[in-house]
N, C-alpha and C positions, 0 to 999 in steps of 0.2 A: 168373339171378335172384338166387342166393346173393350173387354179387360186388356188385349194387344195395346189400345188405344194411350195405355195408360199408363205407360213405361215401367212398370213395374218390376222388378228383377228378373220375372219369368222372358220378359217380353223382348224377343230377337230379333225382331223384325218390322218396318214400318211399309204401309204400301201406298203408293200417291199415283195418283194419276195425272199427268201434266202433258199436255200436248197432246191428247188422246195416244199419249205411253205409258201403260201399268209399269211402275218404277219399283224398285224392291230394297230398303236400303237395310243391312244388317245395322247392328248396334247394340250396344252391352253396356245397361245403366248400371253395372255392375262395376265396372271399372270406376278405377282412381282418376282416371282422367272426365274431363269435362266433353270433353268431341270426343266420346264413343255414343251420345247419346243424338240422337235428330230434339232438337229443338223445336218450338212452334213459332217462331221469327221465320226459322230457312221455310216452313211450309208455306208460311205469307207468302215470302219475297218469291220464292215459284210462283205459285198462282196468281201473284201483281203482274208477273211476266207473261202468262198465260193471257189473264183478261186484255193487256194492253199494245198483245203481239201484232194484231191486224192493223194497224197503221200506226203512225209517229217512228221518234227514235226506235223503240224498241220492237219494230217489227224485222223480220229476216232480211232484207233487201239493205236494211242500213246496217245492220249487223252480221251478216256475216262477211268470218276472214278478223275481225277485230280481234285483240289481244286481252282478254283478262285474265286476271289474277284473282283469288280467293284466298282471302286470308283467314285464320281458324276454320277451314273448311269444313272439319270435323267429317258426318256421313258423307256428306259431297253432295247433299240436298240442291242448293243455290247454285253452286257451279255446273251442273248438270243442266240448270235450267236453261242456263244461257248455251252449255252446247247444244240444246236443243234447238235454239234459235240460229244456229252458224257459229257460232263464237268461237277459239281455238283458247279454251282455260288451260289457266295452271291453276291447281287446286294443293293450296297447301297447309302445313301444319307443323304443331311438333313431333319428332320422331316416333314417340310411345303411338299416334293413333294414326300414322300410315297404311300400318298393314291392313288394317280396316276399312280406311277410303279407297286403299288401290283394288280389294275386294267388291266394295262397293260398284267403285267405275269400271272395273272389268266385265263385271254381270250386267250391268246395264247397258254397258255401249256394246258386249255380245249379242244382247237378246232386240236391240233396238236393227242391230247390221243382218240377223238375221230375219226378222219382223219384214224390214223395209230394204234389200239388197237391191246394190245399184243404187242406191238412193245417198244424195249429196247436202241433202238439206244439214244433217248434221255434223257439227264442227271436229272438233275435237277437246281430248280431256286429260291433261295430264297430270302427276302427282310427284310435289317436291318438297323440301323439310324446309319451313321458312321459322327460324325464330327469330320473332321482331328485334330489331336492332345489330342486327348480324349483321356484317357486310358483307364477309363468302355468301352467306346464303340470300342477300338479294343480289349479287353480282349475278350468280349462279343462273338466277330466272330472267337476266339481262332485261331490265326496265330501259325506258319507259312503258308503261300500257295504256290502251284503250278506254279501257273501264278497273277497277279495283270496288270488288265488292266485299260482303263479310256480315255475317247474321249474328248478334248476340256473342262478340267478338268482347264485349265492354260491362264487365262485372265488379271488376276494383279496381281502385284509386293509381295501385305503384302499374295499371295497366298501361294506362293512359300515356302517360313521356314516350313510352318504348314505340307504342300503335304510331303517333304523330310522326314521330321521325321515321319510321317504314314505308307510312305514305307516303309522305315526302321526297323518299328514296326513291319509289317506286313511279313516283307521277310523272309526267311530262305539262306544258303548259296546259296542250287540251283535253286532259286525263278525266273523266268523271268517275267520281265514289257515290256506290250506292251501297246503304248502309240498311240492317234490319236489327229492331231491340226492342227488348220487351222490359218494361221498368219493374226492379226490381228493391233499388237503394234510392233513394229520392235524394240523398245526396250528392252518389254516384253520376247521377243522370245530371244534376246538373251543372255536376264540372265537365263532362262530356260534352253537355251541349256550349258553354260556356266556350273550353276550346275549338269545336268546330264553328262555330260562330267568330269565333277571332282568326279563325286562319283559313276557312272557308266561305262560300257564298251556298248557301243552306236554303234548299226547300226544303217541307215536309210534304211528304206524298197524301192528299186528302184520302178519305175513307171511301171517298166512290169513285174514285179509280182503282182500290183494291177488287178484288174478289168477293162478294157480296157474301158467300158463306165462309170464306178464308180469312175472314179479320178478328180484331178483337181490340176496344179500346187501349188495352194498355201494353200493344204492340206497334209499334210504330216505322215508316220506312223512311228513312232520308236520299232525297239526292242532291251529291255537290259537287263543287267545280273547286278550283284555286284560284283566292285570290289577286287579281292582276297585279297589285302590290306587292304579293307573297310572299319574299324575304324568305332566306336558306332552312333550312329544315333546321341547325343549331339555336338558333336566333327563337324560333317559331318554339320548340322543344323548349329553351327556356324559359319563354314569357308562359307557356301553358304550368311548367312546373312550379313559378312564382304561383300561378293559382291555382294550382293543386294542392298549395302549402296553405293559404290562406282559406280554402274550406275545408280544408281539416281545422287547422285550427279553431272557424267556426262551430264545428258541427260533432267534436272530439266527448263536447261533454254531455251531448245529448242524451237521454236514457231511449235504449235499444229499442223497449218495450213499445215506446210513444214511437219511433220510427219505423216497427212492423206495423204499428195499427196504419200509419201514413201510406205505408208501399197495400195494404189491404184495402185500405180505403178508396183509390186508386183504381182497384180491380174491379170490372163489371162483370154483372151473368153473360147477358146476349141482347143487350141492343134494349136496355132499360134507360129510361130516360134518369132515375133517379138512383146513383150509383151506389151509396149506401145501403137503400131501402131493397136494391133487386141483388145482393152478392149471393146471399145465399137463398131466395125462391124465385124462382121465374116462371111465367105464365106458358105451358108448355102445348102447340097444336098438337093433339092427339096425343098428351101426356108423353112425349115421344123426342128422346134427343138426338140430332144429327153424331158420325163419328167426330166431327170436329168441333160439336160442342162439350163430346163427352171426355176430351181430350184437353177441354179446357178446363174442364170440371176438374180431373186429376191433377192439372197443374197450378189450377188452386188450391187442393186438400196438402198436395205437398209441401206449398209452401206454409199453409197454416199449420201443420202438422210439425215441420221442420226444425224451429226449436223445443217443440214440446220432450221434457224429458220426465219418464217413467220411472217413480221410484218406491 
């Protein structure tokens, strides 16, 4: 069971439990695409939704009937979560990894209708091809929404212009973005936060309103709103791509090497106060590690492992 955990090329399958619903989500780290794989950002951003469903915004009574969108859906992890809650998602992607989500969402909202028949609590989940900057394909899911969510949506630099102007597309004045990411480029991260900071109004979700056993230092949740100011989605799209230009430029001649040690350094075990000193030993109760620690454990080895080349 532990080696499932670990996305390994064998590994077909992920199973979560969220909402007291055994979820089941296929996925093929095999493929060339990025969303065939469940991530460990969508497993947070579920279980943030979980812990904080019993009252506030996000419990069922405010939420359902509301309209989300999912961008880079990939499994349908996060989108899923929120039709749990009432929500009416659209869950979407590029072409190549449809067939996989719409697999995904059919097994689930099957075994959930048959589980719980009669039962209204949950929303609905649909699946559509959004690629950022398209305008058939955000006409297509006729915006504005409710919520615009998206886990580990933000990995490179030429992402960034495309992502801003979608939102933009997508939002309405009182539209909120919740956003899940796990740092990975330390420069990446902070042209990302650099742009939503200029064009949104940005919390960070603290640690203890996550999932006590579903977090991880250097995974992080955002939520945001649009700024009252906000100015058009062209205007906003080019002031981010003016600094886009300008941390590269910074950051173009940095050596790679000194840049993986920074995204490592970065990484904790599990709740070590001293992040260098705990990456790689942790004091373990009953020498014994949870599925979601050992799950972090893998997607540290791989990334340490990722450039190393064998010759």
């Amino acid at each position: 069971m532990e080696a499932d955990r670990l996305n390994s090329p064998t590994t077909s399958e992920v199973t979560l439990e969220v909402l007291g619903h055994q979820l089941h989500f296929s996925q093929n780290p095999n493929s060339r695409h990025l969303g065939t794989t469940v991530w460990d950002a969508s497993v947070v951003f579920a279980k943030f939704l979980e812990k904080n469903c019993r009252k506030g915004r996000f419990c069922p009574s405010k939420l359902k009937g509301k309209r989300v969108l999912e961008l880079g859906a990939g499994c349908g992890v996060a989108g899923f979560g929120m039709a749990l809650l009432g929500c009416d998602v659209v869950a979407t992607d590029q072409i190549e990894v449809l067939p996989l989500l719409k697999r995904n969402i059919e097994r689930n909202t099957s075994r959930i209708s048959q589980m719980n028949p009669g039962s209204d609590s949950f929303g609905s989940i649909q699946v559509a091809e959004l690629d950022w900057g398209n305008d058939d394909h955000i006409r297509a899911v006729t915006p504005p929404f409710d919520y615009i969510i998206g886990t580990d949506v933000v990995y490179a630099e030429h992402l960034l212009e495309p992502l801003l102007q979608t939102i933009f597309a997508l939002s309405g004045p009182k539209t909120t973005i919740l956003l899940g990411y796990e740092i990975r480029s330390t420069s990446v991260h902070e042209q990302m936060l650099n742009m939503w900071k200029s064009n949104f109004d940005v919390k960070v979700v603290p640690k203890t309103k996550m999932h006590s056993e579903y977090q991880h230092p250097s995974i992080q949740l955002y939520i945001m709103g649009l700024k009252s100011s906000g100015g058009n989605s062209e205007s906003a799209a080019q002031k981010i791509k003016q600094q886009i230009e300008v941390g590269t430029k910074e950051t173009k001649h940095e050596d790679m090497i000194g840049e993986s040690s920074n995204v490592v350094d970065k990484m904790v075990s599990f709740g070590g106060e001293n992040e260098k000193d705990s990456l790689l030993v942790t004091k373990l109760p009953n020498g014994k590690l949870s599925d979601w620690e050992v799950r972090r454990y893998g997607s540290m080895a791989a990334r340490l492992l990722r450039d190393v080349k064998i010759t």
